[in-house]
N, C-alpha and C positions, 0 to 999 in steps of 0.2 A: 289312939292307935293300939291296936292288940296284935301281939306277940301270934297270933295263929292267922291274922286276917291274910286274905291270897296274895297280895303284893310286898308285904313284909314276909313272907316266907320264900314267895321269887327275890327280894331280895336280899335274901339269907342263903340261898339257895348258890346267886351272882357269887355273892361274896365268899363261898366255898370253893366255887369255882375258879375266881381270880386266886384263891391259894394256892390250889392244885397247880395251878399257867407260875406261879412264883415258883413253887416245889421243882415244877418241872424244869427251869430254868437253869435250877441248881444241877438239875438230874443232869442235863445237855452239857454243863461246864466238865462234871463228872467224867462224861460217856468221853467228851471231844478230849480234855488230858490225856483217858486210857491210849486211845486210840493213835491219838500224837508222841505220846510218852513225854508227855511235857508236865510234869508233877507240882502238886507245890513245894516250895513256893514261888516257883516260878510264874511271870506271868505274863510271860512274852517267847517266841522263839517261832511261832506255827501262827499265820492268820485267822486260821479255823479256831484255837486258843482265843486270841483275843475278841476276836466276833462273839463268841461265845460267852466269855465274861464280862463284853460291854449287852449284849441282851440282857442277861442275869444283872447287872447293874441297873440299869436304865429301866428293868421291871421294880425291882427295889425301888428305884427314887420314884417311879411313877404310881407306886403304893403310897408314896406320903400324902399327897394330896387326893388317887384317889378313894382311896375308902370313907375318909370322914365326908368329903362331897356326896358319896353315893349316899351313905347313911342318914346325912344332914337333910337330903334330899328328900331321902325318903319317910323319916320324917315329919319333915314341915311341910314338904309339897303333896307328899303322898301319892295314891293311884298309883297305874302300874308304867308311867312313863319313869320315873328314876331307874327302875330294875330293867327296864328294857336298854336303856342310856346305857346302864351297869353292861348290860349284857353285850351292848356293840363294843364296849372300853375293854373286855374280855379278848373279841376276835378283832379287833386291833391287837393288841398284844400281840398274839399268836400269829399275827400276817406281819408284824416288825419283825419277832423270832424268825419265820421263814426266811422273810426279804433276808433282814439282816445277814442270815448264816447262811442264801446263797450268793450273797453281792451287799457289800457293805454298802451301795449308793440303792439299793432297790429297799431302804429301811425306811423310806419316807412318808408313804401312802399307811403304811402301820402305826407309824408315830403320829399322823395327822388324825385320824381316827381315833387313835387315844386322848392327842391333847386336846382337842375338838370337844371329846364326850368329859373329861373334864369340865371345860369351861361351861359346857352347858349343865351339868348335873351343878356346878359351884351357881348359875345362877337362876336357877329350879329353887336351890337351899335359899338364897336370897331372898328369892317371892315370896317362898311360902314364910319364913323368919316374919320377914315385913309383914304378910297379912295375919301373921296369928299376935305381933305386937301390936297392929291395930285394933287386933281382936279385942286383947287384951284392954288397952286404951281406953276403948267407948264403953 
């Protein structure tokens, strides 16, 4: 694998991306405080508050597991389905943000599209692990 080949660079590319959708998370927790005047460290008081800092959470915890999946993916499994996976796990994100901060019950079809792209980049890493320890093997 090289550091310039086209699918490693879309996903280097993803992975900038999902920074910026975290960044921006933060930004939205930011903006909705001002606006409520709900400061830290508070972190309760305004619905619009709390939506906002369970998005910004729930993007956090969804970084732990997805960046090494996407990476691990990409990889062992290689070609440009990891980065494209990468890239639905991105507007997931960004459709739980919406849902979530216009209707806390309308966060599910975002969160499913995440945990979804997940599990399938975690078992992309898996095949491809297995076929190169075979590789190895014989």
């Amino acid at each position: 694998m090289t550091l310039s080949v086209p699918a490693t660079l879309l996903t280097a590319l993803v992975t900038l991306l999902a920074i910026l959708i975290a960044i921006g998370t933060a930004i939205l927790v930011a903006r909705v405080r001002t606006v409520t005047g709900i400061l830290p460290p508070a972190m309760s008081g305004d619905p619009r508050v709390e939506r906002a800092l369970r998005v910004q959470g729930n993007t956090v915890e969804g970084f732990i597991a997805f960046l090494p999946a996407l990476w691990l993916a990409a990889l062992y499994f290689q070609g440009w389905v990891p980065p494209i996976i990468g890239l639905i796990w991105c507007l997931g994100r960004i459709a739980y943000a919406v849902g979530y901060m216009a209707d806390a019950k309308r966060r599910h079809l975002g969160f499913g599209i995440c945990i979804l792209s997940v599990f399938v980049l975690i078992i992309l890493a898996g095949i491809g692990i297995i076929n190169a320890w075979m590789a190895t093997a014989a």
